[in-house]
C-alpha positions in Angstrom: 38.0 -33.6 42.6 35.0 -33.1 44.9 33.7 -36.7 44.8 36.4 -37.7 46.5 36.6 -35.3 49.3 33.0 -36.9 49.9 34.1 -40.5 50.0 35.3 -42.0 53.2 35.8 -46.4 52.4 33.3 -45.7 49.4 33.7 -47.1 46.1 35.9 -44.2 44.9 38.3 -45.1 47.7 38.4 -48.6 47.0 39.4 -47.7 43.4 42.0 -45.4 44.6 43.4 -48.2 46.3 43.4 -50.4 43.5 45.0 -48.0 41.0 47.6 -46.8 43.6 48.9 -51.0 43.9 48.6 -51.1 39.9 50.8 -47.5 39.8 53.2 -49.2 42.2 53.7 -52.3 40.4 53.9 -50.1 37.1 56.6 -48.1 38.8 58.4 -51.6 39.6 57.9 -50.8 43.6 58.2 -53.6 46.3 54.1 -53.9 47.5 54.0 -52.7 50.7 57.3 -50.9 50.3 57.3 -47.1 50.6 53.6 -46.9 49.6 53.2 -44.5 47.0 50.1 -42.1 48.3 48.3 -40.9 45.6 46.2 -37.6 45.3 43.2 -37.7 42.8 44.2 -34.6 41.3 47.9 -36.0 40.4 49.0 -36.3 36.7 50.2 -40.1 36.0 53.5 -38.7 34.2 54.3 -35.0 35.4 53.2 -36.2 39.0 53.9 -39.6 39.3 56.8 -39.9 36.9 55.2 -43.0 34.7 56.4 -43.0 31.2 53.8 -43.5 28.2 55.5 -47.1 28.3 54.8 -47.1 32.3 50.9 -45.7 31.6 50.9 -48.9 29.2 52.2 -51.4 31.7 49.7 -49.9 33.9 46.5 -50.3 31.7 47.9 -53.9 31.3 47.9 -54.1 35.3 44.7 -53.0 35.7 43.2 -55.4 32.6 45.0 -58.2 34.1 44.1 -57.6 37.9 40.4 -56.9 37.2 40.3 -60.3 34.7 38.5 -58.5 32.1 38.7 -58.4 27.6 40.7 -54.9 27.1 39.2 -51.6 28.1 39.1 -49.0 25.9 42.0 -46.9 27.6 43.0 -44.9 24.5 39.8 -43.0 24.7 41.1 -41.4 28.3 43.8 -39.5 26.4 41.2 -38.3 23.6 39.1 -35.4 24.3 35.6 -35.5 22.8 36.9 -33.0 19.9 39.7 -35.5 19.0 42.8 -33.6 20.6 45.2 -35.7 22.6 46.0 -35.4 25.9 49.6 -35.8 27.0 48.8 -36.7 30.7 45.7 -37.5 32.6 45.1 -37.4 36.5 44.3 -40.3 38.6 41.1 -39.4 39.5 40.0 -39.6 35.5 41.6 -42.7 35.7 39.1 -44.1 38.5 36.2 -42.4 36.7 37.4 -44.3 33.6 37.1 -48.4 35.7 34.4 -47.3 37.5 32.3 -46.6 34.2 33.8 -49.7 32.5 34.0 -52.0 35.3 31.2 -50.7 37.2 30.4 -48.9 40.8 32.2 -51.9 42.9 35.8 -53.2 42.2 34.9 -57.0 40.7 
C-alpha cells in the first residue's frame, strides 16, 4: 500500500496505531504485551488469525473506542458487484475509519 510507505507520524500512522491496539484487544492480548506489529498489506484472518467472531469484536472495539453510532463495516467485505470477501487487509480497514471517521483519529 503505497500511502503508507509515504507516511512517517501522518494520519495513516496514527490509524495504524489505533487499529493495531483494537486487533490486540480483539485477539484478547495484554496492551503493551508482545505488541502485535502490523503490516498494511496483512489479511485480518489468514494473517492475523482473527476469526469472523474476532473481526466482529473488533468492529465493536473500534465503534466503542472512537464513541461513534455504528459504522457501516459490512460494506468492507462487499465488493461494489456484490461478491463477498472472505478477508480484508488492514490497510482497507484504515481507509474504511479514515473515510467514516475522517482524516484525524477523533
Amino acid at each position: 500500500m503505497a500511502w503508507f510507505e509515504k507516511t512517517t507520524g501522518g494520519s495513516k500512522g496514527s490509524w495504524l496505531r489505533e487499529v493495531t491496539l483494537a486487533v490486540e484487544q480483539a485477539q484478547g492480548r495484554a496492551a503493551g504485551r508482545d505488541p502485535v506489529s502490523l503490516r498494511p498489506n496483512a489479511f485480518l484472518g489468514a494473517d492475523l488469525g482473527l476469526s469472523s467472531i474476532a473481526v466482529a469484536r473488533l468492529a465493536g472495539i473500534l465503534r466503542n473506542r472512537f464513541g461513534r453510532k455504528p459504522l457501516p463495516f459490512h460494506t468492507l467485505f462487499v465488493k461494489p458487484d456484490g461478491t463477498i470477501l472472505r478477508d480484508i487487509r488492514v490497510a482497507e480497514l484504515v481507509v474504511f475509519l479514515e473515510r467514516h471517521l475522517g482524516e484525524t483519529i477523533p
